[in-house]
Steps between C-alpha positions, in 0.01 A plus 500: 500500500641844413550699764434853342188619673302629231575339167473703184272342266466774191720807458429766204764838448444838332835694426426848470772696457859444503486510886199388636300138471211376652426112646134351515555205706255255582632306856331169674479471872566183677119509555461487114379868442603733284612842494635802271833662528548828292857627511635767397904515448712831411848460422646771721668793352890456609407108357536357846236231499097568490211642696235269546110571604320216572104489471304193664176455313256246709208288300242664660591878370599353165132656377516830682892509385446458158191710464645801640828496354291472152255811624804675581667471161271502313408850670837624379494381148101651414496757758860663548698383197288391261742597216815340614638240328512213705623256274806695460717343768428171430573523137860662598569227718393241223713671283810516733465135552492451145779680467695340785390171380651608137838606659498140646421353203813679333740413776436194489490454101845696519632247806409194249661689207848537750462194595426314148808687368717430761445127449587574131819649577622205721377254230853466298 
């Protein structure tokens, strides 16, 4: 039997921003329940380690939760902002990643390339 008290049974993570991420965890109790953990982590700004904030979202407000962060929102997006783009952010970050994901690619087609021609060369 593991002996971590409350086992992690789903985790989710939103990157937003080149410094801070968020964790939705879902955690089982040794009673089998279940709970939500919503963390937020900031790198800090000398780059010594991370901030963390730690919510712990309980079954029973799960409705109320839910329901008021949507009111709340959704308040700032038809009320308050209704012309910002909020799309915006998560196509730059789709677009970094594509572009990190590219400079990957090209490393490692240019490590193979090294590599191949390195074989080559001892091949005489």
């Amino acid at each position: 039997m593991e002996d971590n008290k409350f086992e992690s049974v789903y985790s989710s993570k939103v990157k937003a921003g080149k410094r801070r991420t968020y964790f939705f965890d879902v955690r089982k109790t040794k009673g089998d329940d279940y709970y939500v953990t919503l963390t937020e982590s900031t790198k800090r700004y000398n780059g010594d380690g991370y901030d963390r904030h730690k919510i712990f979202l309980y079954k029973e407000d799960f409705d109320r939760f839910q329901q008021s962060l949507d009111e709340v929102i959704n308040h700032i997006k038809t009320e308050l902002m209704p012309d910002y783009d909020y799309e915006e952010y998560t196509r730059r970050q789709e677009e970094w990643e594509a572009k990190i994901a590219e400079e990957d690619g090209d490393e490692s087609e240019g490590e193979k390339k090294s590599s191949e021609s390195s074989e080559e060369d001892m091949s005489w």
